[in-house]
N, C-alpha and C positions, 0 to 999 in steps of 0.2 A: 504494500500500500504506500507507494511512494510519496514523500509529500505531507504525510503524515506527523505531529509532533507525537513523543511521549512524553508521559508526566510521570511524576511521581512521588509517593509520601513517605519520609524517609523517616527513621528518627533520625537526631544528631548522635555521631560520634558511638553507634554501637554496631561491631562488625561490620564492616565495609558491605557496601550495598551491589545490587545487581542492576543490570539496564537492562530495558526491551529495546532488541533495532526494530524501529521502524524506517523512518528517516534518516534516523541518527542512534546510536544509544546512549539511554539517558542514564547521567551516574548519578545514584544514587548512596544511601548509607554513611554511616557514621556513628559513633558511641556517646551515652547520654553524658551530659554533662563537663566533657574531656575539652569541647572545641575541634572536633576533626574529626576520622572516621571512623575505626573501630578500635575493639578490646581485644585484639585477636591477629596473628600472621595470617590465622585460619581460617579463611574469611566465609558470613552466612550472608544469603541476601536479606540487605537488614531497610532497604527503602521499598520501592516497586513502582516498577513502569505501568503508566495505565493504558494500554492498547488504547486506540478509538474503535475497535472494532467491536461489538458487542454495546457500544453507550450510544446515548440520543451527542447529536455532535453540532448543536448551535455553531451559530457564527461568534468568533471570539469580541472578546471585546476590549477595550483601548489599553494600550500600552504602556500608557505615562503610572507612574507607579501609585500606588495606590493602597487601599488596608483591604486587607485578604480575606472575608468569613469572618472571622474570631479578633480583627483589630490588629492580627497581624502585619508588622510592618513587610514592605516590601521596597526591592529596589527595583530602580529604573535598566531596564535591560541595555537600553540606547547609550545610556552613559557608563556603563560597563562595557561595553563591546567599547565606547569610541576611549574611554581612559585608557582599554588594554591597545588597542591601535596603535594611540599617540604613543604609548610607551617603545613599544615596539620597533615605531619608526626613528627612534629617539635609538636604540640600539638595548632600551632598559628592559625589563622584565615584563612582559603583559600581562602576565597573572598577578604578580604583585600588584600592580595597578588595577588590576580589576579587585582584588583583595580590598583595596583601600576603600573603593567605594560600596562596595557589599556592604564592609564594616561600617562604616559613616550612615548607611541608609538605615538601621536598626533592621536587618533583615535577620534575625536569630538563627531561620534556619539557611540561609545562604552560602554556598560555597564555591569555592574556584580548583578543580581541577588541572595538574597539568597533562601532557600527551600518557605519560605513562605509567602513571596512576587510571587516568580513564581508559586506555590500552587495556591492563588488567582486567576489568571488568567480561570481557571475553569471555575467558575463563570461568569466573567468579559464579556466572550464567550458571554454568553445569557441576558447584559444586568443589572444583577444583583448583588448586592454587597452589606455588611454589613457598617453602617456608620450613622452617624446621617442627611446627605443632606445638606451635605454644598458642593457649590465651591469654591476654595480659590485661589489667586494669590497674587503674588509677585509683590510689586508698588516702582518704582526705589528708594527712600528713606530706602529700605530695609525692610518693613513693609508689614504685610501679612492680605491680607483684602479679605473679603468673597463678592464673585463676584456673587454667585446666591443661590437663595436657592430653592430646589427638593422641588414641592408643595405637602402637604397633610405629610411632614417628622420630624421626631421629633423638626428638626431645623427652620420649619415654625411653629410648631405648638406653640414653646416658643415663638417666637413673633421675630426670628434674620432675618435681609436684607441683600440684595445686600451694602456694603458701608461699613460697621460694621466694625472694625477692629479688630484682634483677637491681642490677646496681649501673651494667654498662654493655656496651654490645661494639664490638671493634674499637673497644676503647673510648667511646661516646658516650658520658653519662648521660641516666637517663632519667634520674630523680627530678622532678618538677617539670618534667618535659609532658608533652600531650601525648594522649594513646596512640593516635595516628603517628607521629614521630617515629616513635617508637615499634610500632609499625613497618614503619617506612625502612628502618634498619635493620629487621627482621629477614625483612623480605629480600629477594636476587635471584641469578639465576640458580640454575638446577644442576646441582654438583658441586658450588661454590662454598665454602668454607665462611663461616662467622663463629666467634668468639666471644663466649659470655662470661660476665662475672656477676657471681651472684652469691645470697647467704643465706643461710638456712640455720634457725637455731642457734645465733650468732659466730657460725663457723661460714669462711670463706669458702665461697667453689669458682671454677675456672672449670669452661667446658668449652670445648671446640668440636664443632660441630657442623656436618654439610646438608644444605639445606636439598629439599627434594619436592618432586611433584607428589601434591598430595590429595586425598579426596575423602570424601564424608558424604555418608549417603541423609537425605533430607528427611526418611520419614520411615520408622522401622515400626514395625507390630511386634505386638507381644498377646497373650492368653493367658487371662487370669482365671482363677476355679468359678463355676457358677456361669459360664459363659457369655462373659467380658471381654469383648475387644479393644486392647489397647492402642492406638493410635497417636505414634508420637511424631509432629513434627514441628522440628528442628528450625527447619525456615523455610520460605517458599521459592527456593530455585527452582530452577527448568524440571518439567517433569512432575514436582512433587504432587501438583492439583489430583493430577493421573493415577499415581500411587494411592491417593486417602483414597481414591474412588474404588481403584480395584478392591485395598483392604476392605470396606464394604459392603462390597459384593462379595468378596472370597468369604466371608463372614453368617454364623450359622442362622439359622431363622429363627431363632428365640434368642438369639443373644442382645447386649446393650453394648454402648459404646463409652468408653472416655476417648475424646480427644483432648491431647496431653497439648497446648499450646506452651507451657511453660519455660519462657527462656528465649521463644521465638520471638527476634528481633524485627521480622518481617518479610521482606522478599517483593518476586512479583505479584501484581495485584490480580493480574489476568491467574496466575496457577492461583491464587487465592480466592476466587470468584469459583474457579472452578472447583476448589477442597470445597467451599461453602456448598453448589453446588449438589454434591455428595450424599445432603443430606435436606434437599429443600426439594419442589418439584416446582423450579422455576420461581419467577418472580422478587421484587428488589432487594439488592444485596447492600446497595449503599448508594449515595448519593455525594457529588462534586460541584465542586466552582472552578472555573477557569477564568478568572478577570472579569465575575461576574455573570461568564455565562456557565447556567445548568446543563448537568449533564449525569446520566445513570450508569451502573453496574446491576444485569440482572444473573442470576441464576439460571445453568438450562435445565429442562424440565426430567424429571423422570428420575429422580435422588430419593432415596430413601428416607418418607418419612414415617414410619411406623414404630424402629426399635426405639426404647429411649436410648437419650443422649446427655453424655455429661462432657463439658469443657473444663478443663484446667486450667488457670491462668494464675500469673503472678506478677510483680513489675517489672519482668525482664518482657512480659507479654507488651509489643509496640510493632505499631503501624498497620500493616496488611493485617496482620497477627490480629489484632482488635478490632479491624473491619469484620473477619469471621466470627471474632468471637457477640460484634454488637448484633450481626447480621440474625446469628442462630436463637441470639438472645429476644431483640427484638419481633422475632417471626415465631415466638413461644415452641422453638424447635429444641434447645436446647437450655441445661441449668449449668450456670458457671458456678464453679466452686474456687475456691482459691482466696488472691489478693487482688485490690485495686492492680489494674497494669498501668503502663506507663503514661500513655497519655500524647499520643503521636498521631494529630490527624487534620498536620497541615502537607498543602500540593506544592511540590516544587516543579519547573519546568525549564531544562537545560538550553541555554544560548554559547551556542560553538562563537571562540574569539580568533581572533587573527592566528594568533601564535599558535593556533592548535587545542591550546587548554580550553574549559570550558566552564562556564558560569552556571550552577543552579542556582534559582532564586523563586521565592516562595509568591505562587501565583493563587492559591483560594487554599479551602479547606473539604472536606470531606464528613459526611455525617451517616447516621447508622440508620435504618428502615421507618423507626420511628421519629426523626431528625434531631437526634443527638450530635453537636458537635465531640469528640473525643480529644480535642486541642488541649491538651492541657491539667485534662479533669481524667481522662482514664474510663473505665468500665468498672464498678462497682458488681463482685459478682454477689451472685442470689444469695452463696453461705459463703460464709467467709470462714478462710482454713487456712493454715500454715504449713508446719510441716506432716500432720496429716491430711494432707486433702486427694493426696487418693482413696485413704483410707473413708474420710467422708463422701466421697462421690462412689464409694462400691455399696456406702447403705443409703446413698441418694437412689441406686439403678436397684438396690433389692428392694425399696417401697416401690417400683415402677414396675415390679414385677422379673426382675431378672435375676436367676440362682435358681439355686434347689430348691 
């Protein structure tokens, strides 16, 4: 569909995000709080491309910037492409200069891109990315400590954990720096060597380490007793929508369902329409602004609505992730259990600059069936649970009639 823009509703700064090509691919993602893009070498799709295919597709509307849905600020795309220009032609940096004005316009969720950081995204599409298996975050003390480690990855395989505190990577401290930074030094090619220091339990480690192509599948099942389908996904890369559907269907005719959203950062919105899909038989899944003008995500028809259904969610649950979960909520298809999630449900929409890099900047916002804005405020679910909430959701599905 040539000609076509995508959009998309990222969070900020958790796991680097994924793009749909239409036109163009739009980058998305980024980790909460950090200023950049994720918590992770390992990257999930954590924004999402909105296809126009499948929405009502008005004519756009004006350009000059404007407040988004929710009062969100936005920048002027016109004077981002032309700051990055003049820079350019100046011999100076276009991205930096388009930087300066992002930041000036109060665009929160806006970002600049350069060629190969948004190059990556390719990849990121299917799941896959080059990097040693680490996750990493930002701990309010300014200290950046490895939150999970990719099993079977060169970073399991040295012997590093969840807790470890990184301290440097090639020699470039990394305390008080952004997650994306840090990131960014994680990451190379495949085969190439990096050098960590790091501390554990106040003792010193030194690991060296070559980074590889690596991959993580989106959306795995499991069988709990009583006939319970677990359905867990991770994020919504390529594919995944596909997966929830098959588990599903592959799925026995008295059983219930959790869908485990927990953790999921988000992904694309189209494989998200279609998880939702899964379990609705058609009809609206969410609602968008683009500059003003409306526009829908439906459901296709023919998803199972009979078994019940339990949602998991937490506040790692953000963006696409809360479009399904407001979606199933909203359309009295499903009970979320869990925590408030995060609160991700503004549109950004990519402007390619001279130099290659590329500008997101935040054009509306997105709302759930019933028109909930999720900007901000999150998804309040039905019961609230901690760390039992699967536990509470397997005696939410035995009052619905699922077990022995």
């Amino acid at each position: 569909m040539p000609g076509l823009p995508a959009f998309c509703l990222r969070p900020r700064d958790l796991r680097r995000g994924a793009a749909l090509t239409l036109a163009f691919i739009a980058a998305v993602g980024t980790a909460a709080g950090t200023g950049c893009w994720d918590r992770a070498d390992a990257v999930g799709a954590a924004g999402a491309g909105l296809a126009a295919a499948g929405t009502q597709n008005p004519a756009a509307g004006p350009e000059a910037p404007r407040e988004a849905g929710t009062g969100t600020a936005t920048a002027d795309r016109e004077a981002v492409a032309r700051a990055a220009a003049e820079a350019a032609a100046e011999g100076k940096s276009g991205k930096k200069a388009a930087e300066e004005v992002v930041s000036r316009s109060g665009d929160r969720w806006g970002m600049v891109y350069d060629q190969g950081e948004y190059a990556a995204f390719t990849d990121d599409l299917d799941g896959r990315w080059t990097g040693v298996g680490l996750w990493v975050e930002s701990r309010r003390d300014d200290r950046i400590a490895v939150e999970k480690v990719q099993p079977g990855s060169p970073a399991d395989r040295s012997g590093l954990r969840a807790g470890d505190r990184l301290l440097s990577v090639d020699g470039h401290a990394v305390t008080g720096l952004r997650v994306c930074d840090v990131v960014a030094l994680l990451r190379g090619g495949a085969g190439t060597p990096v050098v960590l220091h790091l501390t554990r339990d106040g003792a010193d480690l030194t690991e060296t380490l070559r980074r590889e192509q690596l991959h993580t599948e989106p959306v795995t099942v499991r069988e709990l007793p009583g006939g319970i389908t677990v359905i867990k996904v991770a994020s919504f890369s390529r594919g995944s929508g596909e997966q929830v559907r098959a588990a599903v269907r592959a799925a026995g005719p008295g059983a219930g369902f959790m869908l485990d959203l927990r953790g999921n950062p988000g992904g694309l919105v189209t494989e998200a329409v279609t998880a939702a899909s899964a379990f609705l038989d058609g009809g609206l899944v969410a609602t968008y602004d683009v500059r003003g003008a409306q526009r829908a995500l439906y459901a296709s028809p023919g998803g199972d609505t009979a078994r019940p259904l339990v949602t998991l969610v937490d506040g790692g649950t953000m963006s696409a992730a809360e479009l399904v979960t407001g979606a199933l909520q909203d359309r009295g298809r499903a009970v979320a259990v869990g925590t408030r999630t995060f609160g991700k449900g503004s549109v950004q929409m990519p402007t390619p600059l001279p130099d290659g890099s590329v500008a997101e900047l935040t054009v509306g916002t997105y709302r759930t069936p019933a028109g909930r804005s999720l900007d901000g405020s999150g998804i309040t679910p039905d019961l609230a649970a901690g760390d039992g909430a699967e536990e509470r959701a397997r005696t939410v599905l035995g009052g619905l009639g699922v077990g022995p």
